[in-house]
mmCIF file of the N, C-alpha and C atoms, coordinates in Angstrom:
data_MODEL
# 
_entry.id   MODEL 
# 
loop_
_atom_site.group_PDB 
_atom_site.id 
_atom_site.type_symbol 
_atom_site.label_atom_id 
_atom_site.label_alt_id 
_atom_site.label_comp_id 
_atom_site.label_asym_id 
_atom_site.label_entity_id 
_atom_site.label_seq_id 
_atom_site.pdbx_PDB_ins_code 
_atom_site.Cartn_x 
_atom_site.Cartn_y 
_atom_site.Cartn_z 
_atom_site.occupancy 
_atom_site.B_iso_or_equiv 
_atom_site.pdbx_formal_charge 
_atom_site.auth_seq_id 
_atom_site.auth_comp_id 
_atom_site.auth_asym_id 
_atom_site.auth_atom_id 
_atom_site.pdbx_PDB_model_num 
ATOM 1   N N  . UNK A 1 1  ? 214.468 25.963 -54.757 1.00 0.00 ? 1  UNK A N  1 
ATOM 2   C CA . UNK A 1 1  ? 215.639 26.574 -54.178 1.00 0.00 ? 1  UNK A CA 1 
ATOM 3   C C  . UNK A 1 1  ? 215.462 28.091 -54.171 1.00 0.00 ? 1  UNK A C  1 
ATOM 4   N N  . UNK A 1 2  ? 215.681 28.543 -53.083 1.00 0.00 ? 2  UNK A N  1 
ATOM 5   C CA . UNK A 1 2  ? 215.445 30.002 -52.752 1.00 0.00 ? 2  UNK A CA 1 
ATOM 6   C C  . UNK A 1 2  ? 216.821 31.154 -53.384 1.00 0.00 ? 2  UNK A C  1 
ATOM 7   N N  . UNK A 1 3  ? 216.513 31.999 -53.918 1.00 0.00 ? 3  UNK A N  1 
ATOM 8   C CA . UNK A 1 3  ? 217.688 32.568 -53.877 1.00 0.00 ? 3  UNK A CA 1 
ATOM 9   C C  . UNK A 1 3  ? 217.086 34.177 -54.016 1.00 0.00 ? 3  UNK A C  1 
ATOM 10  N N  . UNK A 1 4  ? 217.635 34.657 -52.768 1.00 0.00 ? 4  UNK A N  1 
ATOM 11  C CA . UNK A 1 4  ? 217.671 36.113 -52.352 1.00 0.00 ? 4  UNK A CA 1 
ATOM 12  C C  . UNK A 1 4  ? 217.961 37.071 -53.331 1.00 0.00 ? 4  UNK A C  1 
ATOM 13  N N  . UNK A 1 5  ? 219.030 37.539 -54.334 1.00 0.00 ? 5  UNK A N  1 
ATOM 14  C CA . UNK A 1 5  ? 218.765 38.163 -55.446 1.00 0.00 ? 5  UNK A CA 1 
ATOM 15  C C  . UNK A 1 5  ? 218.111 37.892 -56.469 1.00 0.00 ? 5  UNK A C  1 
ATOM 16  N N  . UNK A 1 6  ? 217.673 36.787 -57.042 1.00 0.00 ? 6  UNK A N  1 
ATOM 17  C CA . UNK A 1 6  ? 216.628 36.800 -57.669 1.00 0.00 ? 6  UNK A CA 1 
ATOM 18  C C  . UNK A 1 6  ? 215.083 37.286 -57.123 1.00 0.00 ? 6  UNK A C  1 
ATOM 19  N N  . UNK A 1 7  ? 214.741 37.306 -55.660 1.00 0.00 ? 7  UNK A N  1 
ATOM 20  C CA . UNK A 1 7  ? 213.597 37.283 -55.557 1.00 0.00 ? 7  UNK A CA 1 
ATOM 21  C C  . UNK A 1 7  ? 213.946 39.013 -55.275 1.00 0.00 ? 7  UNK A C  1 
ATOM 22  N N  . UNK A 1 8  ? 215.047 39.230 -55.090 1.00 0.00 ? 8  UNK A N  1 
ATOM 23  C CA . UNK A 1 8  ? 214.810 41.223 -54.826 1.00 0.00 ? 8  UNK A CA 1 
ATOM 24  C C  . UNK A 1 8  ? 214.923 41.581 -56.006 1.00 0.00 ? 8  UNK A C  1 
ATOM 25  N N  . UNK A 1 9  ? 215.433 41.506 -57.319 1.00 0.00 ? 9  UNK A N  1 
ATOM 26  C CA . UNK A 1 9  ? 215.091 41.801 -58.600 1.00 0.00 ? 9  UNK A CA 1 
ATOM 27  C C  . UNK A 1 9  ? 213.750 41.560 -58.708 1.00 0.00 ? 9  UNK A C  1 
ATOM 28  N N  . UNK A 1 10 ? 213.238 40.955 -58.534 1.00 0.00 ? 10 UNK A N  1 
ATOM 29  C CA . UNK A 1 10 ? 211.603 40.303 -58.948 1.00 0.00 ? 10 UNK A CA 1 
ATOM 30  C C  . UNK A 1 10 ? 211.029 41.589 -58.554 1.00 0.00 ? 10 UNK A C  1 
ATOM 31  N N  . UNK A 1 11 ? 211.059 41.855 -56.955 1.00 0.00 ? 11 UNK A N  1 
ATOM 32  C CA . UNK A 1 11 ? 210.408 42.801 -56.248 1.00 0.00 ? 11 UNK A CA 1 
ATOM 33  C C  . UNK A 1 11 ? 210.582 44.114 -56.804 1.00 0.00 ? 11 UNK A C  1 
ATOM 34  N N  . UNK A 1 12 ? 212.058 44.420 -56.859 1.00 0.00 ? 12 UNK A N  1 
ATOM 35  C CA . UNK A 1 12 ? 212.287 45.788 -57.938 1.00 0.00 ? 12 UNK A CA 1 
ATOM 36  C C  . UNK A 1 12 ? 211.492 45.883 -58.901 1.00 0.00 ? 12 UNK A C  1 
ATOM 37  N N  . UNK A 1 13 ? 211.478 45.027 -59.760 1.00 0.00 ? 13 UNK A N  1 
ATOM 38  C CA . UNK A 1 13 ? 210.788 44.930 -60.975 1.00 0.00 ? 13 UNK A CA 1 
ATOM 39  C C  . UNK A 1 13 ? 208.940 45.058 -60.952 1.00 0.00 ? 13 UNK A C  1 
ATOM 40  N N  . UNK A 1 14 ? 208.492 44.568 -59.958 1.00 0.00 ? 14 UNK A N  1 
ATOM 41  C CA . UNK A 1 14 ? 207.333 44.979 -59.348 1.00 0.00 ? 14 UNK A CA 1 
ATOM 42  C C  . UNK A 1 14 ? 207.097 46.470 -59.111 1.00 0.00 ? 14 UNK A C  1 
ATOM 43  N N  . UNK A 1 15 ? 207.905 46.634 -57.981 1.00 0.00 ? 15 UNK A N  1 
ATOM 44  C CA . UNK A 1 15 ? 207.807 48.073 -57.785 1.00 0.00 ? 15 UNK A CA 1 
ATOM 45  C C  . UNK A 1 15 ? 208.355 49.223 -59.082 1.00 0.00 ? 15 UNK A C  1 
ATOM 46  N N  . UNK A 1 16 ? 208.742 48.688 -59.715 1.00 0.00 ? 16 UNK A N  1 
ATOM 47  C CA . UNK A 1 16 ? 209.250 49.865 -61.090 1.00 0.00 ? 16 UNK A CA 1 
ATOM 48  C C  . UNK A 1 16 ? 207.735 49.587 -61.893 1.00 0.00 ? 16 UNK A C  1 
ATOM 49  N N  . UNK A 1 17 ? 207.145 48.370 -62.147 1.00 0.00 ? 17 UNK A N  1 
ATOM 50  C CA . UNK A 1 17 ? 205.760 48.486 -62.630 1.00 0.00 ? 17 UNK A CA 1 
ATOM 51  C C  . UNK A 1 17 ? 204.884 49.693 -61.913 1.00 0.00 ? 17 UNK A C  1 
ATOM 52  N N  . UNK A 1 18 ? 204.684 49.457 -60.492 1.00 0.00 ? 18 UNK A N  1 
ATOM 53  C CA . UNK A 1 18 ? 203.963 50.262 -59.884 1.00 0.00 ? 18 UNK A CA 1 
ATOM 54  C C  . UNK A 1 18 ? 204.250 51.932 -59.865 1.00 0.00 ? 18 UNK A C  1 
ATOM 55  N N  . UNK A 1 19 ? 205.570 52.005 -59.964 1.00 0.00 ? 19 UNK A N  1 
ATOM 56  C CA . UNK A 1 19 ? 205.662 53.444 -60.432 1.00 0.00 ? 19 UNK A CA 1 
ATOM 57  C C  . UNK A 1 19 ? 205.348 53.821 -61.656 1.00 0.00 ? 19 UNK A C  1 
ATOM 58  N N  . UNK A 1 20 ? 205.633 53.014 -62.702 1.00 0.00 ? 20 UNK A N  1 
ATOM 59  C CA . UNK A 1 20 ? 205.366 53.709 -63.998 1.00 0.00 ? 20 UNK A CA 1 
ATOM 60  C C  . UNK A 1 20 ? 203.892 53.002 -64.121 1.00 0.00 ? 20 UNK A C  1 
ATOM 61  N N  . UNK A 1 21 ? 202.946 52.625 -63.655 1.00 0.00 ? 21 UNK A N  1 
ATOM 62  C CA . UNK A 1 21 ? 202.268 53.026 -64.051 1.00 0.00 ? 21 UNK A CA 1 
ATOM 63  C C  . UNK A 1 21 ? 200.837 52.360 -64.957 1.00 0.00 ? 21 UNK A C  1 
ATOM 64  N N  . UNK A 1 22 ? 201.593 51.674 -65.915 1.00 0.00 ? 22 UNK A N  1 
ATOM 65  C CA . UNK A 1 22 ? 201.059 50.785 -66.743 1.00 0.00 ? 22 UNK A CA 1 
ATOM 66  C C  . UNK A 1 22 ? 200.736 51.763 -68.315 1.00 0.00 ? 22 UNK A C  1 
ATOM 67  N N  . UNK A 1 23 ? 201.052 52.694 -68.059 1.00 0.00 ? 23 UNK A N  1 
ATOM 68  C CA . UNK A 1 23 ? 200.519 53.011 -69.330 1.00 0.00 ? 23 UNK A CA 1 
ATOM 69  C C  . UNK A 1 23 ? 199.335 53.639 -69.172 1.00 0.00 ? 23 UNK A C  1 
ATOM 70  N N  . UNK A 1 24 ? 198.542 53.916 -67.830 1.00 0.00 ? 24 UNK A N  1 
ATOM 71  C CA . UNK A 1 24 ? 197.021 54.066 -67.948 1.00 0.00 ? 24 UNK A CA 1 
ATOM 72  C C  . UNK A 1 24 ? 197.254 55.584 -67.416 1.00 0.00 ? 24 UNK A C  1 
ATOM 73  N N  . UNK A 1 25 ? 196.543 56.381 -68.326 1.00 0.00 ? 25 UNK A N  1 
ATOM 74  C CA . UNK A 1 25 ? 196.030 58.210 -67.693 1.00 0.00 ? 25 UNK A CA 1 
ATOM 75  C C  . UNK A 1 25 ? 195.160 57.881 -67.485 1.00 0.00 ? 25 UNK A C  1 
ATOM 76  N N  . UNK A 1 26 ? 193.944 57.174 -67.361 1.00 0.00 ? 26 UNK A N  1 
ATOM 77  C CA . UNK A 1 26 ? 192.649 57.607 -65.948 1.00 0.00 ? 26 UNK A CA 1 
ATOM 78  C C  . UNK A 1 26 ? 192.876 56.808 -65.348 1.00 0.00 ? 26 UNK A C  1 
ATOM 79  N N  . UNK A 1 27 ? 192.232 58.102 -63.486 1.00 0.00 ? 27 UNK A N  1 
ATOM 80  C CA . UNK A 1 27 ? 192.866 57.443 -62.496 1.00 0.00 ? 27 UNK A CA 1 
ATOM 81  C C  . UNK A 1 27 ? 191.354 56.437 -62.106 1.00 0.00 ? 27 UNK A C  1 
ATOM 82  N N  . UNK A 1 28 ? 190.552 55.775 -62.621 1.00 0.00 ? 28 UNK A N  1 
ATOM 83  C CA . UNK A 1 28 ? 189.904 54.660 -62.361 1.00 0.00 ? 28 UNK A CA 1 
ATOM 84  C C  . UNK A 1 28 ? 190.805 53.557 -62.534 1.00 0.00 ? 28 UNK A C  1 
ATOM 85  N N  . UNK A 1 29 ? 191.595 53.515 -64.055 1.00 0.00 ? 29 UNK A N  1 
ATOM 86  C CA . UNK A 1 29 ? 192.137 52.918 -64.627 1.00 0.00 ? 29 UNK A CA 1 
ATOM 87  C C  . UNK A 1 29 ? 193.380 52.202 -63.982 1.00 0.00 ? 29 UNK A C  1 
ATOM 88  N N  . UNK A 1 30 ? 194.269 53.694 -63.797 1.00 0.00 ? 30 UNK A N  1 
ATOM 89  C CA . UNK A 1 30 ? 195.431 53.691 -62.779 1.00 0.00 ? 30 UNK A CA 1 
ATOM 90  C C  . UNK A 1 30 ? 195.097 53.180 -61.218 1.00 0.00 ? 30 UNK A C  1 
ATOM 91  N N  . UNK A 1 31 ? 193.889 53.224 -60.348 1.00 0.00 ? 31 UNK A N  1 
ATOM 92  C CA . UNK A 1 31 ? 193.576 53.149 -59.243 1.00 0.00 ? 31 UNK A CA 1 
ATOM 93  C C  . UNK A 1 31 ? 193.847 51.245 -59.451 1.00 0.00 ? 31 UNK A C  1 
ATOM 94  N N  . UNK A 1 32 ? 193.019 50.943 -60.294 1.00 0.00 ? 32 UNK A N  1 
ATOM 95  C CA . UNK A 1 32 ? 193.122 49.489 -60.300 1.00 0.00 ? 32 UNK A CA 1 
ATOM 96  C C  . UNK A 1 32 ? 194.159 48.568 -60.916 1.00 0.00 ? 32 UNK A C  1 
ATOM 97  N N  . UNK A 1 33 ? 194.826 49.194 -62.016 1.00 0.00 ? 33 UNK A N  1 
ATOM 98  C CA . UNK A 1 33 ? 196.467 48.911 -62.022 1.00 0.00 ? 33 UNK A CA 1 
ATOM 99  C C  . UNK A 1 33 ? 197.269 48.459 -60.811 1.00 0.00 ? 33 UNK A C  1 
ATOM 100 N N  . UNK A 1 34 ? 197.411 49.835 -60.089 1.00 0.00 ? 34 UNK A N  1 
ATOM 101 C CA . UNK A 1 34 ? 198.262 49.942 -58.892 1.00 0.00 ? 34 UNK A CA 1 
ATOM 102 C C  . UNK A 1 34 ? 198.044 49.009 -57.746 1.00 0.00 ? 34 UNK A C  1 
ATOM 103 N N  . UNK A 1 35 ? 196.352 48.802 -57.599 1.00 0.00 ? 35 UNK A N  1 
ATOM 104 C CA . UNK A 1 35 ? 195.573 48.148 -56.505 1.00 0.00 ? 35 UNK A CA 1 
ATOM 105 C C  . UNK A 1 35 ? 196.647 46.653 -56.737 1.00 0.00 ? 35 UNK A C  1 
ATOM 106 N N  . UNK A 1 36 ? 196.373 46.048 -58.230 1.00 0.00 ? 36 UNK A N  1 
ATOM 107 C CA . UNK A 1 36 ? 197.103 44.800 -58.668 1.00 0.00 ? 36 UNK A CA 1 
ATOM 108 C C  . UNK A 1 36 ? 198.770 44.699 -58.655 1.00 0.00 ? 36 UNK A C  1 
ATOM 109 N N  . UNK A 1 37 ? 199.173 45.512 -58.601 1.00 0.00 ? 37 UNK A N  1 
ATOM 110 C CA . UNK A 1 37 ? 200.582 45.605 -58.669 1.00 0.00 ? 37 UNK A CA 1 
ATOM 111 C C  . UNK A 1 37 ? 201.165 45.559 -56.917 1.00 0.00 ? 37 UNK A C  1 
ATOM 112 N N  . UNK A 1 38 ? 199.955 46.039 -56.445 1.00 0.00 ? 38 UNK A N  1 
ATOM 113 C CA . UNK A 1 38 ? 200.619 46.553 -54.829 1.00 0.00 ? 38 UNK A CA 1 
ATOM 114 C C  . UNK A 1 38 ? 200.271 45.064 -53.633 1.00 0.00 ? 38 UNK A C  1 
ATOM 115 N N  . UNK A 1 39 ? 199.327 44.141 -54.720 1.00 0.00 ? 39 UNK A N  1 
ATOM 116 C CA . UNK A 1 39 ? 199.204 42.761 -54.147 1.00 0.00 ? 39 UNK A CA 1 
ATOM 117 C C  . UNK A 1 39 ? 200.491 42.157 -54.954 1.00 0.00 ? 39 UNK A C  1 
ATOM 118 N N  . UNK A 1 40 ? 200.880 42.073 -55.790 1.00 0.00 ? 40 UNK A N  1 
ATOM 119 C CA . UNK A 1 40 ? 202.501 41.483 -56.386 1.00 0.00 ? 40 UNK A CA 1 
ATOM 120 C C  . UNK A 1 40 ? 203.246 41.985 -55.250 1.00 0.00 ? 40 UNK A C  1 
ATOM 121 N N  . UNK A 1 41 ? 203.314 43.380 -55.071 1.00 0.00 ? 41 UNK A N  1 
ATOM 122 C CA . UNK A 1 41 ? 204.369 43.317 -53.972 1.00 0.00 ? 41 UNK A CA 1 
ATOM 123 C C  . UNK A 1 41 ? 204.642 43.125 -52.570 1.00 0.00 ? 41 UNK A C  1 
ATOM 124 N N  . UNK A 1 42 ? 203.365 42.794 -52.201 1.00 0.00 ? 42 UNK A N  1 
ATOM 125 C CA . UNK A 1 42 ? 203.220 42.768 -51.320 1.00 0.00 ? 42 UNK A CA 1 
ATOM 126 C C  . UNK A 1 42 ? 203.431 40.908 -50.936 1.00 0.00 ? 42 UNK A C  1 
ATOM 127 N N  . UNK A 1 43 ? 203.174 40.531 -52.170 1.00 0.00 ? 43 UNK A N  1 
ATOM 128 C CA . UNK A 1 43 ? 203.401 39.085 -52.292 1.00 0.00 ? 43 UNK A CA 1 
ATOM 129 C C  . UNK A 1 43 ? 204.990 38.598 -51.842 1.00 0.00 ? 43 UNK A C  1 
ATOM 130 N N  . UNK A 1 44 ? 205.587 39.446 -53.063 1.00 0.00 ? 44 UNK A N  1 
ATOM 131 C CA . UNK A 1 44 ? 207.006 39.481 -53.105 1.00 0.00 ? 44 UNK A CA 1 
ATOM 132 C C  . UNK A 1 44 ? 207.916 39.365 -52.200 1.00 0.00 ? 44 UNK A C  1 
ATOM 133 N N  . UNK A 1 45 ? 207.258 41.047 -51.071 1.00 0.00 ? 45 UNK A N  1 
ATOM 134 C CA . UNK A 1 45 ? 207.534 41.185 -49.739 1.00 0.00 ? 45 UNK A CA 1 
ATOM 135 C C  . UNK A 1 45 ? 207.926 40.082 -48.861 1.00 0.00 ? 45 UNK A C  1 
ATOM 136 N N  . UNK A 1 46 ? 206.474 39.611 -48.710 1.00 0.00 ? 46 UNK A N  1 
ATOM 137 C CA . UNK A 1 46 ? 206.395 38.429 -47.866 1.00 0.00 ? 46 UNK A CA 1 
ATOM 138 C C  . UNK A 1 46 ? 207.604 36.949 -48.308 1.00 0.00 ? 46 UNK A C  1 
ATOM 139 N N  . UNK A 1 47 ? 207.700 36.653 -49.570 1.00 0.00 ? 47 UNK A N  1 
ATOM 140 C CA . UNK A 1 47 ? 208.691 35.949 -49.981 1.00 0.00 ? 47 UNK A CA 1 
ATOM 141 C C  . UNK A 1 47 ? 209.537 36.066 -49.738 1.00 0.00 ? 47 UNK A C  1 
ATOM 142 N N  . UNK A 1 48 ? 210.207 37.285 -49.454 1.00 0.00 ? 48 UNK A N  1 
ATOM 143 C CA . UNK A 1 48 ? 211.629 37.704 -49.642 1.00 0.00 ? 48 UNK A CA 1 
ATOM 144 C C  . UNK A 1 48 ? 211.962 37.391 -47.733 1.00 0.00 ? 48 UNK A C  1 
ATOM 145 N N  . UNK A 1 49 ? 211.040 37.831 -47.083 1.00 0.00 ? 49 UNK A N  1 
ATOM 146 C CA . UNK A 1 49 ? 210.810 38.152 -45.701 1.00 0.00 ? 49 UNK A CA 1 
ATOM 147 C C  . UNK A 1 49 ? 210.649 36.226 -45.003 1.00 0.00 ? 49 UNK A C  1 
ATOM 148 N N  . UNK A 1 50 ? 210.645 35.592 -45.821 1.00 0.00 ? 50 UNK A N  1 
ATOM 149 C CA . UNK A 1 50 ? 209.858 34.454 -45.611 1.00 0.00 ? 50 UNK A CA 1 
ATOM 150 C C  . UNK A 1 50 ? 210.976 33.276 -46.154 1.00 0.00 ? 50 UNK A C  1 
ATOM 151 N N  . UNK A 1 51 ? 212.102 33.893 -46.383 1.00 0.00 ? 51 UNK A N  1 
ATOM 152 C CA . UNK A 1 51 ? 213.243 33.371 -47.775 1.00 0.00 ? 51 UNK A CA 1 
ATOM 153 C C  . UNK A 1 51 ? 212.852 32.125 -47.890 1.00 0.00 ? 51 UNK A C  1 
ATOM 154 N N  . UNK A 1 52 ? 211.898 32.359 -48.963 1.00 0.00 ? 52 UNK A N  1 
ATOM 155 C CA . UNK A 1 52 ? 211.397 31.125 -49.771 1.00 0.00 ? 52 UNK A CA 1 
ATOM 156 C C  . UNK A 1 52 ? 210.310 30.761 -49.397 1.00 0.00 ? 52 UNK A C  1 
ATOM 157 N N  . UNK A 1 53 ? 210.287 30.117 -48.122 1.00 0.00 ? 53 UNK A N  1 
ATOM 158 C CA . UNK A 1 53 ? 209.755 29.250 -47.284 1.00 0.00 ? 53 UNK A CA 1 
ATOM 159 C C  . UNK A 1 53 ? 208.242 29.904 -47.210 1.00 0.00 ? 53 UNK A C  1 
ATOM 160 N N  . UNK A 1 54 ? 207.676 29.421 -48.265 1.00 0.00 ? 54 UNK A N  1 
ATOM 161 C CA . UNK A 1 54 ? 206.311 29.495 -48.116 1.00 0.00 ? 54 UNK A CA 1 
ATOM 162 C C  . UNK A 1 54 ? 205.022 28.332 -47.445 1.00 0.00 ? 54 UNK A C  1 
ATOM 163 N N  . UNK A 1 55 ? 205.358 27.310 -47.117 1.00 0.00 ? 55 UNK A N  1 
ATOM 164 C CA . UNK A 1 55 ? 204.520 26.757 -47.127 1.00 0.00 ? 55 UNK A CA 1 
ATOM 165 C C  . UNK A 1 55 ? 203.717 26.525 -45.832 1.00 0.00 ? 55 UNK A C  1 
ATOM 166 N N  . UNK A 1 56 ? 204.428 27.245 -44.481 1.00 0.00 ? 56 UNK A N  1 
ATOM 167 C CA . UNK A 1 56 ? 203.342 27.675 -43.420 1.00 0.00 ? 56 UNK A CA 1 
ATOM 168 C C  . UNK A 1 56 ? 202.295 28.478 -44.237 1.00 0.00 ? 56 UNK A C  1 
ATOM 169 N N  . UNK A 1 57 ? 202.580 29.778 -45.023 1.00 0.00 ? 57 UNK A N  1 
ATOM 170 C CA . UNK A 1 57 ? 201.667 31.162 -45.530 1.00 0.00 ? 57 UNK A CA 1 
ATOM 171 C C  . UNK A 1 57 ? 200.647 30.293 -46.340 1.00 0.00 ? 57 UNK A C  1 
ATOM 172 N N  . UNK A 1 58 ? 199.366 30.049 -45.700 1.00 0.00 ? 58 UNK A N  1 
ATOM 173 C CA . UNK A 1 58 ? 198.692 29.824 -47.199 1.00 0.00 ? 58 UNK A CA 1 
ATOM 174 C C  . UNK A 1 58 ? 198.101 30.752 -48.009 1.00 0.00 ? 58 UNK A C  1 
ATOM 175 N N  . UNK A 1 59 ? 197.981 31.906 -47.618 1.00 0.00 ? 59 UNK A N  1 
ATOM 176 C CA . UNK A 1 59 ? 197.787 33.306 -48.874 1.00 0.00 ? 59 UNK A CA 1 
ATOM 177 C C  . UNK A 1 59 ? 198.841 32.992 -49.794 1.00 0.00 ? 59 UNK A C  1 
ATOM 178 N N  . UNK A 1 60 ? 200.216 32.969 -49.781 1.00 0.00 ? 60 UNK A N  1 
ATOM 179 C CA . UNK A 1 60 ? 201.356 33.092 -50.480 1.00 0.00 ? 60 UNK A CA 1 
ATOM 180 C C  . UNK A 1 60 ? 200.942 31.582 -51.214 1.00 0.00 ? 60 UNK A C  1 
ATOM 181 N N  . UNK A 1 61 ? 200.975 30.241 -50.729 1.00 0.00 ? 61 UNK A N  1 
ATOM 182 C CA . UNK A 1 61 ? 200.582 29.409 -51.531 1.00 0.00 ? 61 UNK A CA 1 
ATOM 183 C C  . UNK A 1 61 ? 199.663 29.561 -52.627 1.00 0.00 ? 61 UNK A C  1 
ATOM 184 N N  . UNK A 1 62 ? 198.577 29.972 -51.979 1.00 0.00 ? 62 UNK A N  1 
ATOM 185 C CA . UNK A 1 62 ? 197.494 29.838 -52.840 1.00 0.00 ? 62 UNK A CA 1 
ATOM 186 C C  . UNK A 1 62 ? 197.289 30.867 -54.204 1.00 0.00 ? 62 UNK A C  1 
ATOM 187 N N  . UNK A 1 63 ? 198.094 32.032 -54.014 1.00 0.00 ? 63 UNK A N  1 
ATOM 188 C CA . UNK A 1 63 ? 198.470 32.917 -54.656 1.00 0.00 ? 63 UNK A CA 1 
ATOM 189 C C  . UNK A 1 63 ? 199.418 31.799 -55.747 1.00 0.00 ? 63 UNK A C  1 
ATOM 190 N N  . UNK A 1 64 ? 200.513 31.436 -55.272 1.00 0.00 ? 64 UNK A N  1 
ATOM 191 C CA . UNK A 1 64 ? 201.268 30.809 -56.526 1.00 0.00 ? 64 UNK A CA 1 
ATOM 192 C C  . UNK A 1 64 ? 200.678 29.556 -56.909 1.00 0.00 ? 64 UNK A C  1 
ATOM 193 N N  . UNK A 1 65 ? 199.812 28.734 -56.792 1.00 0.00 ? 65 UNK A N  1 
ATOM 194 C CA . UNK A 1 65 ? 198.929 27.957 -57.366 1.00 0.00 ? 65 UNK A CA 1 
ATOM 195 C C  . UNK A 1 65 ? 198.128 28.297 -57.790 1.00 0.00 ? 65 UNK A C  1 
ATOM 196 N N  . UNK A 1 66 ? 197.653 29.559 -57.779 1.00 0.00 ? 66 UNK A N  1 
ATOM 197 C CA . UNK A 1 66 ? 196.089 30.745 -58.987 1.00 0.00 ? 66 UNK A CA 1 
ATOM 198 C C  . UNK A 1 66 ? 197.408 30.493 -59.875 1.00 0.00 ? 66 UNK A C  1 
ATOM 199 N N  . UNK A 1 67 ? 199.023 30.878 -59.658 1.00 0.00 ? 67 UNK A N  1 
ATOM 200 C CA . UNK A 1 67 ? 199.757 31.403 -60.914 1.00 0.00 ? 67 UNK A CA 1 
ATOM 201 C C  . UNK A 1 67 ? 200.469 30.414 -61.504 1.00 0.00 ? 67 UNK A C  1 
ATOM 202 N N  . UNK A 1 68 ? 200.388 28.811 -60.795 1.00 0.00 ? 68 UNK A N  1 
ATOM 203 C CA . UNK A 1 68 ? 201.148 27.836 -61.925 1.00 0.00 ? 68 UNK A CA 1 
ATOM 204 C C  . UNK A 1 68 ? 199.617 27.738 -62.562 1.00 0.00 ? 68 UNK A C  1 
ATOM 205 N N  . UNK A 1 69 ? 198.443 27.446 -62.179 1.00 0.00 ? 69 UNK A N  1 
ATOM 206 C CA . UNK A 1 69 ? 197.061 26.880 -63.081 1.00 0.00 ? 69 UNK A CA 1 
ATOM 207 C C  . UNK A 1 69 ? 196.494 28.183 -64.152 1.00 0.00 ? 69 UNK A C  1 
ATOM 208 N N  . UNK A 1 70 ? 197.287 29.373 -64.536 1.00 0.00 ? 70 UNK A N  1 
ATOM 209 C CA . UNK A 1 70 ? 196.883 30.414 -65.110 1.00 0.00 ? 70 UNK A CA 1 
ATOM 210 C C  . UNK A 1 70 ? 197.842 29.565 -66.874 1.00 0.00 ? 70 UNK A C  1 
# 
């Protein structure tokens, strides 16, 4: 079941990662943080854009099946 404020909190919460940062001062460090954070949101994006309904996207699938088998 889809529900639109939960998945824009999610996304906020993504994007507040990506601003702060992770904790990392070098920007090798930070470069690849952000790189990972900016595929979450971009994930997110698409979810939110997609309300719910993932299962035409198979990037978006396959993405949340790497994350139920983790």
């Amino acid at each position: 079941m889809f529900n639109l404020e939960t998945a824009q909190r999610c996304l906020n919460i993504a994007k507040g990662c990506h601003d702060y940062g992770g904790g990392y001062r070098e920007k090798a460090e930070q470069d690849i943080y952000h790189h990972g954070i900016q595929t979450a949101i971009n994930c997110l994006e698409k979810f939110v854009k997609l309300n719910g309904d993932i299962e035409t996207n198979w990037q978006l699938r396959a993405v949340e099946n790497i994350g139920k088998n983790t």
